[in-house]
N, C-alpha and C positions, 0 to 999 in steps of 0.2 A: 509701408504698405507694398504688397506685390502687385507690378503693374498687370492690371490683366485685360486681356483684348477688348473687352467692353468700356473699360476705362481710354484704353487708346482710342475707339471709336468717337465716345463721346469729346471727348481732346480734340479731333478732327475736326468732328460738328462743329464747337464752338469757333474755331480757327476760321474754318469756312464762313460761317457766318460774318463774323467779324472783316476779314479780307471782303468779302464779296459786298456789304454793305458799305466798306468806304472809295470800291472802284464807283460803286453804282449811284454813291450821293451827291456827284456834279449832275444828277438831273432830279429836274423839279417838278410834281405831280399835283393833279389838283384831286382831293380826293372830298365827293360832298362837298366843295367850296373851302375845304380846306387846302392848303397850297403846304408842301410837306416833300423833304427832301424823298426820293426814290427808296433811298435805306431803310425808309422803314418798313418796306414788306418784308427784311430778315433782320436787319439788325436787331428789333426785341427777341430773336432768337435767340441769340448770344447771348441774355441774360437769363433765358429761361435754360437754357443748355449750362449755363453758369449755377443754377439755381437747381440742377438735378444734382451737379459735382459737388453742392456743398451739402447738399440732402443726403447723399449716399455715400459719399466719400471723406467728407469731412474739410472743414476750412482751407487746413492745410495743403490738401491737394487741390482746390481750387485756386489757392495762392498762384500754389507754382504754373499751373494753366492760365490762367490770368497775365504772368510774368514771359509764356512762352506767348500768347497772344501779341502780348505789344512787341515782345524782340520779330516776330514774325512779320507784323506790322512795318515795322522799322527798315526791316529786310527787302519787303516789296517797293516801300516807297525809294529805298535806295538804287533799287533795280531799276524802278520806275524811271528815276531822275538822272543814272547814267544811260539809259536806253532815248532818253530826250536831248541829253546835247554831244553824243556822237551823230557824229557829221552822215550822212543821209545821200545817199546816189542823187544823181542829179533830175531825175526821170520822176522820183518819185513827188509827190506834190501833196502828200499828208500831213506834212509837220503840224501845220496851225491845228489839225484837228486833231493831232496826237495828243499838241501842247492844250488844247482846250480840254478835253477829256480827261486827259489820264494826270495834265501836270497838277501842282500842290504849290500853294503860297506858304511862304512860312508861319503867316499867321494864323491860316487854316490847319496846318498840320499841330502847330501848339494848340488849338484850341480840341482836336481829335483827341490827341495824347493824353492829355492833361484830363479831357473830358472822362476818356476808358478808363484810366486808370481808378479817378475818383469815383466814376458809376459802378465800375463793378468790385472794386474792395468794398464800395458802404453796402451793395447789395451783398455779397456774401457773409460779412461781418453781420448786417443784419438778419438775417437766414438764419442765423448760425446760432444766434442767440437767442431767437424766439423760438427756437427748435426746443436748446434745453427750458425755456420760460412753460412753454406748452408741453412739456415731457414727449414731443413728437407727436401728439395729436394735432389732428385742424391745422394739415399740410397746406391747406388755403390761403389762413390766415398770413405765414412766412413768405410763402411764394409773392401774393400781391405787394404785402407788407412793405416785402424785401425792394420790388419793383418800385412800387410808389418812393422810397425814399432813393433808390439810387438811378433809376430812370430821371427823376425831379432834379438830383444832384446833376445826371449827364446831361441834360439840356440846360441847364441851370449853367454849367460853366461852358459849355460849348457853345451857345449863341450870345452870350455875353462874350469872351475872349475873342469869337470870329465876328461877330458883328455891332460891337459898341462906336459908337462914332456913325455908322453907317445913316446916312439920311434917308427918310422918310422911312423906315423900318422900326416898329413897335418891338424890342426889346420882351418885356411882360409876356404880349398878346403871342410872340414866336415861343415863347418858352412852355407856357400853359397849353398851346397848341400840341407841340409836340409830345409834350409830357403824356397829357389827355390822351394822346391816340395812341403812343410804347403802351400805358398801364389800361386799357381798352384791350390792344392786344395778347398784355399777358391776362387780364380776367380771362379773355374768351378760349384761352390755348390752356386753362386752370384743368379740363377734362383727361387732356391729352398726356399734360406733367404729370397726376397722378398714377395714369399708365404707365407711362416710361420710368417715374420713379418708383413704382413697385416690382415692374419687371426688373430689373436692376435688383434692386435688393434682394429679390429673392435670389436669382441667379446668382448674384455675388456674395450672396451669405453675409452684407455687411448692410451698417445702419450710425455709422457713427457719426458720436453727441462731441461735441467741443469743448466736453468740460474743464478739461487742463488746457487747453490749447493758447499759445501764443499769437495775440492779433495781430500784433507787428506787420506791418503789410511790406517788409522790404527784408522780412525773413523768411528768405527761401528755403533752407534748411534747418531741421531742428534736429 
């Protein structure tokens, strides 16, 4: 496929999203009584931005956006983590809140990783399938569809890998929480996807079906 600026756009989006919801999930919100890391006012971005590239473009290049997400990911927290233990003028007096905000435990960052990767290959893969099931009608149906089982899956492994052992924390009740409120948000954003994935389409003259396609989620090239 020829990369064309609209494609680079959306690449962007999702990227952005993704980086900006894992600066922003060391704080915690109460939202209606629910208590809910800060990420989630964009991070179901990323899976709806995720969920136009498999609509329009096809598996395959959502693969590889997906693949450039986490090396970028990886990227940041590397920056992040040499920008934390070079040594610091003497004057300045930020560290602790540098190291509070910005720093990453390694069990938190395996449970992030682990979580992306597994949330958005099932959401794509699922996407992707119900597209050719549906002949591409009831762009609804995939869009949630897709959300509910790979939104489910990312909370599913990321509050279990970051927080099992953790006392007095309900495991279940964190997970159903979050799930609940990602697939809330992709219903309510269902008006907006349909816009952006028809403008797209038209503009880009393309609509493609997955039908030969290789799901392989660690096949970058075909």
């Amino acid at each position: 496929m020829k990369v064309t600026p609209l494609f680079v756009v959306m690449t962007a989006l999702f990227v952005t999203a993704l980086l900006t919801a894992n600066v922003i999930a060391v704080k915690l919100v109460d939202v209606f009584g629910l208590v809910v890391p800060a990420a989630v006012v964009i991070f179901p971005l990323s899976y709806i931005f995720g969920d136009v590239l498999t609509e329009v473009y096809g598996y395959g290049q959502a693969r590889r956006v997906i693949w450039l997400g986490f090396a970028c990911n990886l990227l940041m927290v590397a920056a992040i983590w040499v920008g934390q233990v070079l040594p610091a003028p003497a004057f300045w007096d930020a560290q602790p809140a540098y190291e509070r905000i910005l720093g990453y435990t390694p069990r938190l960052l395996l449970a992030s990783f682990a979580a992306y990767l597994v949330g958005e290959f099932a959401n794509s893969f699922v996407l992707a399938k119900l597209k050719i099931a549906t002949r591409g009608r009831w762009l609804w149906t995939r869009t949630i569809g897709s959300t509910v089982v790979g939104q489910g899956l990312d909370s599913a492994v990321f509050i279990t890998v970051a927080f099992v052992g953790t006392a007095g924390l309900s495991l279940p009740g964190a997970i159903v929480t979050q799930w609940a409120f990602k697939c809330a948000y992709e219903a309510l954003a269902t008006p907006l996807t349909y816009v952006v994935v028809g403008f797209l389409k038209r503009r880009e003259g393309m609509d493609v079906f997955d039908y030969h396609t290789r799901f392989n989620p660690v096949l970058i090239a075909e």
